[in-house]
N, C-alpha and C positions, 0 to 999 in steps of 0.2 A: 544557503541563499542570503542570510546577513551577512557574511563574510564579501561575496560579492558585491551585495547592495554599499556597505559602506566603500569598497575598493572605487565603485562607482562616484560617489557621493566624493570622495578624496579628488580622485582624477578631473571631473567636471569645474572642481574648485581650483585645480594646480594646472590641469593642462593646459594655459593659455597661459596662467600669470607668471610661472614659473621658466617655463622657454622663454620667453621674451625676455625677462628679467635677464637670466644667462645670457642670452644672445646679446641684448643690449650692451648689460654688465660689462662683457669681454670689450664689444666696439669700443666701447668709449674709455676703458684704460688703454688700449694700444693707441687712441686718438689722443688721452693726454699725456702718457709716455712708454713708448712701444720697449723699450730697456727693462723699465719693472715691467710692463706684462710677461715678461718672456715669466715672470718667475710662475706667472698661473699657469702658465704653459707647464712648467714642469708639477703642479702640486696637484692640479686636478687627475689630469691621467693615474698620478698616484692614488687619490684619494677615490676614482672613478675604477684603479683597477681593487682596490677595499672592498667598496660597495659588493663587486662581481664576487669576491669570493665568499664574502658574507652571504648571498642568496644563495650561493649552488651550496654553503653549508645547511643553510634555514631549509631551505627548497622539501628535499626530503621528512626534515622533522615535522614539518606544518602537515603532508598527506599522514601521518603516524597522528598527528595530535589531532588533526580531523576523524581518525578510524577509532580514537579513543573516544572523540565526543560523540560518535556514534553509537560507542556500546553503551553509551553513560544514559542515554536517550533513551536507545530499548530497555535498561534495566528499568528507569523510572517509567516508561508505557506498561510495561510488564507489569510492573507493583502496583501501578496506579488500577489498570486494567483486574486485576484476581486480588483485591483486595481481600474481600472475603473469604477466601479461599485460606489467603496466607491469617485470617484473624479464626478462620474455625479449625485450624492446624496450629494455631499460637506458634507463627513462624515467625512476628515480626521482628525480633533478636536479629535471626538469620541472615532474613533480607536487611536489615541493616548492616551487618558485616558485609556482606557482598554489594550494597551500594558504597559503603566507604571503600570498599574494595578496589571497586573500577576508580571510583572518585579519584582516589590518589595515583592511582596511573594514570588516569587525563593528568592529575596536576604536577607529576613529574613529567610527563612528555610535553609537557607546556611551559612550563620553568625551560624545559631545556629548548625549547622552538624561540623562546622568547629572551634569552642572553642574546641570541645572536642581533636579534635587532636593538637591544641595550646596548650592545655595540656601539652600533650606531653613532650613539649623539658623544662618547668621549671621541672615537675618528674623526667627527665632523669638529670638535671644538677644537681637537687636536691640530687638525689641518689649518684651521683659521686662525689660529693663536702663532702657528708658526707660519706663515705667510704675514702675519702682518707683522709679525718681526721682522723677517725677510725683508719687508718691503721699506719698513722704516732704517734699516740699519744700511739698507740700498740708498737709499733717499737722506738721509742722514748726511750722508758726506755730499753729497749735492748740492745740500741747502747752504750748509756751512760755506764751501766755495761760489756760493752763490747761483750755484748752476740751475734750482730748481725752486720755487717760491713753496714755501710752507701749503698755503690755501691750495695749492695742487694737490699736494704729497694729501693734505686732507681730503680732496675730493677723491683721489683714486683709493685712499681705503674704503671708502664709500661706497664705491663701485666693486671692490673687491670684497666688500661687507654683501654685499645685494650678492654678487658672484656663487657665493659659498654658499650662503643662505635657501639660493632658487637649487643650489646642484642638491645640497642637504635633504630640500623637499623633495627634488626629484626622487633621491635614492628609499625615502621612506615611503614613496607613491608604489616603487619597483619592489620596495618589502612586501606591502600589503600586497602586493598585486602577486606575490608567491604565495600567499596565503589563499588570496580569492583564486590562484591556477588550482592550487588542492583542491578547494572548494567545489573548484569548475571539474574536475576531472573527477569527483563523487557522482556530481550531478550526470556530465555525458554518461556515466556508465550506467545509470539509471535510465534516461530518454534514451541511448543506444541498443539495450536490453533485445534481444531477437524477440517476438511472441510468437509463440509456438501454433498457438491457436488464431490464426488467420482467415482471411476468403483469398488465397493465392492460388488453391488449386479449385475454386468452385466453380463447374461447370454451369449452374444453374442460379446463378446470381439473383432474379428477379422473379424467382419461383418461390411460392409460397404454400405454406402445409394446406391440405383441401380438406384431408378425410380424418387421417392422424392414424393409419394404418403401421405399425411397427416389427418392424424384424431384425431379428439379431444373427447373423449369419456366420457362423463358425468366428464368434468374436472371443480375442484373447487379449489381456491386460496385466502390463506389471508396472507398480508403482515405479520402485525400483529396477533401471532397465537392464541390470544385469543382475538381477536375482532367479536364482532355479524356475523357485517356482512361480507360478501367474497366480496372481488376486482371481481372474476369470479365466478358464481351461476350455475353450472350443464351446464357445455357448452357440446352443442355435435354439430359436425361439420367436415365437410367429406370435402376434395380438390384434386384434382382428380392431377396425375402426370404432370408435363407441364402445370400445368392451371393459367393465369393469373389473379390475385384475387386483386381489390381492397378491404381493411377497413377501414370502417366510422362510426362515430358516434360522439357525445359530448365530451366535456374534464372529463376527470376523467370515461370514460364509459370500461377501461380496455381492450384497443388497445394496447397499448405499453406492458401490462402484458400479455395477448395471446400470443404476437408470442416472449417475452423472453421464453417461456415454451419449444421452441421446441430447440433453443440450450444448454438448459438446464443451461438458465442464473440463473433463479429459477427451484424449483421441485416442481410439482402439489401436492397438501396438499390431495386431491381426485382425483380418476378418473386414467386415462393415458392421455398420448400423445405419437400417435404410427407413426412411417414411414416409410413407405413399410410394415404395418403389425408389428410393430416390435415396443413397448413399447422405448420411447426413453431413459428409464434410463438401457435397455440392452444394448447399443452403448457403445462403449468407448468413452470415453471424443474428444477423439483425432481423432476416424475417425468422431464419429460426426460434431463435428465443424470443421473439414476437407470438408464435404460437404456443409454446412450450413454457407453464408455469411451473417453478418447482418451488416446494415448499419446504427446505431443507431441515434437519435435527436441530439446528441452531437456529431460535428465533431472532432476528434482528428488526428493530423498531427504532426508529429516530428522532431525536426530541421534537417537538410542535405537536398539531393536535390529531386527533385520530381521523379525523376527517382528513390531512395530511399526510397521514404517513399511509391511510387505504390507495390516496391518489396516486403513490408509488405504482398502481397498476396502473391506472388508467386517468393521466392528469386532465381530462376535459369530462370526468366523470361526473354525472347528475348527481345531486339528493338522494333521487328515486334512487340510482344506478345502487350509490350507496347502502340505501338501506334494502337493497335486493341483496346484496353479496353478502353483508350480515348477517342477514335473515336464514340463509342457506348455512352460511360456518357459525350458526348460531350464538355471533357476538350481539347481537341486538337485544338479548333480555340483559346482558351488565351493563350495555352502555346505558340503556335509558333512567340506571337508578344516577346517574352519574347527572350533578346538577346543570351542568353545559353539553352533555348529550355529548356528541362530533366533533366541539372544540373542544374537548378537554386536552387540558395539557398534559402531554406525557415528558419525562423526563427521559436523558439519552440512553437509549436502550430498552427505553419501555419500564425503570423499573418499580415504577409505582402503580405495575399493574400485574396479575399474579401468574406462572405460569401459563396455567389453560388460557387463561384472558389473551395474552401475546399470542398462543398458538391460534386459536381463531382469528386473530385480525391478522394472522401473516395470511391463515385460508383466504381472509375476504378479499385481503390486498389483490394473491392472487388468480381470483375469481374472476374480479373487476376488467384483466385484460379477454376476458372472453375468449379463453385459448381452446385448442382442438385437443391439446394432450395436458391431461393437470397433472403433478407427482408429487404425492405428498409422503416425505421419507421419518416415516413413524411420529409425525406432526399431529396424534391426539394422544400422543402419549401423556400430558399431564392434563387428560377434562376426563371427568365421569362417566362409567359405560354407557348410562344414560342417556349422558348427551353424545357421547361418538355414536349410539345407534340413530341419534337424530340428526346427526350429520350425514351419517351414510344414505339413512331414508331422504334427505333430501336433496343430496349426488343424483339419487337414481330419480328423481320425479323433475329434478329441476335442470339438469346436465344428460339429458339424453343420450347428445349427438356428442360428446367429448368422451374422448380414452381416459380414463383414470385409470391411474398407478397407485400402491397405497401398500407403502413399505409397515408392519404392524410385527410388534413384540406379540401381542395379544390375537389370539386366532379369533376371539370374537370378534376381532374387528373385522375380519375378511373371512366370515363364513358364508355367507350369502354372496359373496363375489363370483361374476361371469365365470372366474375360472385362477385357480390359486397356483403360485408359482413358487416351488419349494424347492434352497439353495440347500447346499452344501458344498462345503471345501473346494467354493469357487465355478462351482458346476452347477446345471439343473437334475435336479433328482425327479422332481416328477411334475405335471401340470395337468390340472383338475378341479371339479369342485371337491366341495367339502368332503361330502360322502365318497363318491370314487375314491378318495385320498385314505379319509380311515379306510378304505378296505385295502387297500393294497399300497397305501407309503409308510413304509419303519417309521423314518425322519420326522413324518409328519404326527403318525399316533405321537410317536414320544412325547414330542411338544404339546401336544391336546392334553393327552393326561397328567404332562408334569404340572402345566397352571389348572388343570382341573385341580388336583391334589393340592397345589398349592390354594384355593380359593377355598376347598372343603376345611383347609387348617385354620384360615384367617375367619 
């Protein structure tokens, strides 16, 4: 975008002063002697076929020295971004070899994109140093014979000074302007990009979730679309409207890949995903995920106040509104020790606030839209049993009529759940409540008694 914005800024400044200057330029040597202009006749075409091959050489270098400043860019987001990451690994050695790294291959492919327009300025002095010898050693003999007055010979290098000068600009407007086409041909392939996840095939555009009834209808998913096997193998699976549903299972058993299907984070490779009867790729994008809050493993928070970053759900949200959604994901007993209450400032990410803290206010955030289906994917994993049992008690008293989903490491979180859904190796094993399940799911005793066992050790 700078590359362009200056190519911009160049052109506005040249494209007017600089043709005319040429245009003119020419006129009025062949007006005051059409003999010597023939000689710009022969020097520009020259110098004008330079320029041409100077850019088809630059041309190419510039999109390479563009694709380097690009990796230069993700490295420092990168580092910038896992900071801590790379200081509790005592990596920072590393990443600094691998930033000088890329560093110097930006600065060799830049060195080499940027000879060719050094170029440049000796061809241009070149060209003008010998035209104006040309043109005095032409004019020369003229004078001496009387043929031509000095003060001529002066005005037409004058003009042939302006000549060279306007073509000179031109040809370093035509540089830059190889550089801002790189730049432009980064960007089209970005705004060009297909999105996969569209409303092109939705039958039901203006239809909106009622009940938040959910079915999973011999649904299959692979990240990778040609890998063997599916993250999801023929799921089918009915959740009735208003029903609270814990999911459990193993790491990698495609918990987290389930319930991204229904906001249609991803699209089912097989099968559907319907709610209320209603295929979810017929929704529009917009009343979908109008209804559909999901509360995903990664909390994300945005600097300004917390009363700012809840409105993310619901920007025309009351006070009240506010401190209802709170009250429920049980953020309102830390904000109030807090001396600005709702305005406090958070910094970008939330990080001056601690785990649990972020994961309640992303709950409250998305509370505040008043959705029919909430999904909270293991989003109390860092508050106290505590308080996730005070959270749960206040789903079920406060949130009657909405489906909750509630992805949980921990079985006591979804042991009193309407009905538990237990993954494995991309399938469901079995669905029930709690008791049903110990008597009759392997999958599920295991897990019960491995953190049983593990809490009898802690």
């Amino acid at each position: 975008m700078t590359q362009i914005q200056n190519f911009c800024q160049t052109l506005l400044r040249g494209c007017f002063r600089s043709p005319v200057m040429l245009v003119g330029g020419i006129c009025m040597s062949f007006a005051l002697n059409p003999r010597l202009a023939l000689v710009i006749c022969i020097v520009v075409p020259i110098l004008a076929l330079a320029i041409a091959v100077t850019i088809r050489i630059a041309s190419p270098r510039y999109t390479v020295m563009q694709n380097k400043l690009d990796s230069l860019n993700n490295e420092i987001n990168e580092t910038i971004t896992n900071e801590r990451v790379i200081k509790s690994f005592v990596r920072e050695e590393h990443e600094k070899q691998k930033f000088a790294k890329v560093n110097d291959a930006l600065m060799d492919k830049s060195i080499s994109a940027l000879k060719m327009m050094i170029l440049m300025q000796p061809i241009s002095a070149l060209a003008i140093n010998i035209t104006t010898l040309a043109v005095v050693w032409i004019a020369g003999r003229s004078i001496m014979i009387g043929g031509m007055q000095i003060g001529t010979l002066t005005a037409f290098i004058t003009y042939l000074s302006q000549i060279l000068t306007a073509l000179n600009f031109v040809a370093n407007i035509i540089l830059q302007g190889t550089r801002a086409a790189a730049s432009d041909r980064r960007i089209t392939e970005v705004l060009n990009a297909k999105v996969d996840l569209n409303d092109d095939r939705a039958a039901c555009r203006d239809r909106t979730i009622e009940r938040g009834e959910i079915e999973f209808c011999d649904v299959s998913f692979r990240y990778f679309k040609h890998n063997t096997e599916p993250v999801l193998d023929h799921v089918r699976l009915h959740l009735p409207a208003g029903a609270f549903v814990g999911i459990v299972g193993s790491t990698g058993s495609g918990k987290t890949t389930l319930i991204s299907l229904i906001p249609r984070l991803y699209d089912a490779d097989g099968g559907q995903v319907r709610i209320d009867g209603v295929d979810v790729r017929d929704y529009s994008l917009h009343h979908l995920r109008e209804q559909v809050s999901v509360v995903l493993q990664k909390n994300t928070l945005f600097s300004g106040t917390i009363a700012e970053n809840l409105r993310w759900g619901n920007e025309n949200a009351s006070d009240q509104e506010l401190a209802w959604a709170c009250k429920v994901a049980h953020a309102e007993e830390f904000i109030r020790t807090f001396p600005d209450g709702y305005e406090t400032e958070l910094e970008q990410g939330g990080t001056n606030l601690s785990g649990g803290q972020r994961q309640r206010l992303c709950i409250a955030r998305a509370l505040l839209k008043r959705p029919k289906i909430l999904i909270l994917d293991d989003s109390t994993s860092a508050v106290d049993t505590a308080t996730d049992a005070g959270i749960r008690k206040a789903f079920r008293e406060e949130l009657q009529g909405m489906t909750k989903l509630i992805i949980a490491q921990r079985i006591n979180s979804v042991m009193d759940a309407d009905r538990i859904v237990v993954m494995d190796g991309g399938k469901i094993v079995d669905v029930g409540r709690h008791q049903e399940l110990m008597a009759r799911c392997v999958p599920y005793q295991e897990i019960y008694y491995s953190q049983k066992e593990e809490a009898q050790d802690e």
